[in-house]
N, C-alpha and C positions, 0 to 999 in steps of 0.2 A: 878402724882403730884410732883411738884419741891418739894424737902426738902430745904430748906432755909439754916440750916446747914452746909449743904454743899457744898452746891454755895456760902459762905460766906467763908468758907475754904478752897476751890477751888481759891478763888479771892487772899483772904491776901496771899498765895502761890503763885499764878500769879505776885502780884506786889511785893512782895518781889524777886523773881528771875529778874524781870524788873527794878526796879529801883536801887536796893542796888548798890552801887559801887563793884567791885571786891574786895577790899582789905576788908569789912568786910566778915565776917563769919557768913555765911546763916545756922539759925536753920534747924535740921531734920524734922521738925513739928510742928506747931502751931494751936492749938485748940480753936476755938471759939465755941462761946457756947452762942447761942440764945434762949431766953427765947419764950415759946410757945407764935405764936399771936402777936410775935415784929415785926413779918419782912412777909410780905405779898404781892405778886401780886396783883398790882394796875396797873389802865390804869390814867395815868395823862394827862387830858385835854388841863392844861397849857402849857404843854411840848409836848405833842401829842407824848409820849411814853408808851409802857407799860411794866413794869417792877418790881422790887421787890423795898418794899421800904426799905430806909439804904441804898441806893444805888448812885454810882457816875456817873453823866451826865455830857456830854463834848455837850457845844452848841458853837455850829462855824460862823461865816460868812465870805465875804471876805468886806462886810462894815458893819461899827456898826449902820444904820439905819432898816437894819434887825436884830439883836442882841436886838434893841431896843425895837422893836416891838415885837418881841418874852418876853421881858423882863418885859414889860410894864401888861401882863397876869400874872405872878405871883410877881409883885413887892409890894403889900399887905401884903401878905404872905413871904417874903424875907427881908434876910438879907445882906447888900451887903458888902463886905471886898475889900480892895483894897489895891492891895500889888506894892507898887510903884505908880510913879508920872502920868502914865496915863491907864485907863483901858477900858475895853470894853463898859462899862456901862456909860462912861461918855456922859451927854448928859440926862440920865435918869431923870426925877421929883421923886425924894421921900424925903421922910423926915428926915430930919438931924440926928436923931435917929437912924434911917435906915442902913446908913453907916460906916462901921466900918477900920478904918487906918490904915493900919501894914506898921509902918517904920522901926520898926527891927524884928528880928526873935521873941524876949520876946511879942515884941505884939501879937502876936501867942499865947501865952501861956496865956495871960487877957484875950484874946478873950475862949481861952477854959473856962478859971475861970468862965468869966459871961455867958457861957452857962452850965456850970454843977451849978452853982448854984440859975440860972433863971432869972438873972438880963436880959439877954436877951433869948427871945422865938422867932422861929421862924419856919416855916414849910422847908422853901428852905435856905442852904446857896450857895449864891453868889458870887464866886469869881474870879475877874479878876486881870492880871497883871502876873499869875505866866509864861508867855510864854517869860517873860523879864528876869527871876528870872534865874542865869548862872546852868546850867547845873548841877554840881555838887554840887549846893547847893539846887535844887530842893527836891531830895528825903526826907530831913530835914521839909520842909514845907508839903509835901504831907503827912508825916505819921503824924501830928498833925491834919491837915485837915480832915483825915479819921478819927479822935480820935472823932470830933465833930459829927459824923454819931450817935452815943449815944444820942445825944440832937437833932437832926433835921431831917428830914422825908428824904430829899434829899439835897447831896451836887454838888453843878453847878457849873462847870468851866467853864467860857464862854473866848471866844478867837474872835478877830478882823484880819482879814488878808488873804494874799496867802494862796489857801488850802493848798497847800506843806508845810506852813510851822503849818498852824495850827492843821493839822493832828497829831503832832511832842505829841500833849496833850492827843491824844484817848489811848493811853497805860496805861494812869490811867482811867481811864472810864469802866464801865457797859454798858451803852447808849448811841450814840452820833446823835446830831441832829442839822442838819443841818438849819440854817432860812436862 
């Protein structure tokens, strides 16, 4: 049996060695601490993975009419973020509600607001555009983004493009799938 625990501790250790720039200063140790029954082996149909949930999925393609189609299965259930002027998902029907805008980094931070205090629910969050987001300002977005795994069953980065370059996303990932 996977202990969840530790594959959650295992992870945040993963991507803090992966993303931190060198000039911070990497903790000895970080403890998470999951409460029984939060985090559990799921096989999700939507996404045709299986995996634990609280979990980050990287969906790829190299055009967004497969991205779409993939997307189009949980977009009910989804919440879609969009961090800059074009994303994978454009092209998607949902509802204007649905969509959530990050033109600076603080939107980031509303966006956490209205999911810890349920103005918005959602089972998936969705998010494209971080492949445009410069390098060094990426790890900034990514550690708020996993802050929201608290409030959502699964967080999705989906990516449009050259595999070479959309690969560039799977080092924050759990899952990655291909449409």
């Amino acid at each position: 049996m996977i202990d969840p625990n530790k594959m959650r501790e295992a992870l945040v250790q993963h991507v803090l060695k992966s993303v931190l720039p060198p000039f911070f200063t990497q903790p000895s140790s970080i403890r998470v601490t999951v409460p029984p029954n939060a985090i559990s082996v799921v096989e999700d149909d939507k996404l045709g993975v299986t995996t634990l949930t609280k979990s980050v999925i990287c969906v790829h393609a190299e055009r967004t009419k497969k991205l779409i189609e993939k997307l189009t299965k949980i977009k009910d259930e989804a919440i879609f973020v969009k961090i800059g002027h074009w994303t994978s998902f454009h092209g998607l029907d949902v509802e204007e509600h649905q969509i959530y805008i990050v033109k600076t980094f603080h939107d980031l931070f509303k966006l956490y607001d209205d999911l810890a205090t349920g103005r918005l629910k959602a089972k998936y969050l969705v998010v494209g555009g971080l492949l445009n987001v410069h390098e060094e300002d990426k790890p900034e977005y990514i550690y708020v983004l996993y802050s929201t795994l608290s409030f959502v069953e699964f967080l999705v980065f989906v990516v449009a493009g050259p595999l070479e370059e959309t690969r560039r996303m799977e080092k924050y990932c759990e899952e990655v799938v291909t449409a």
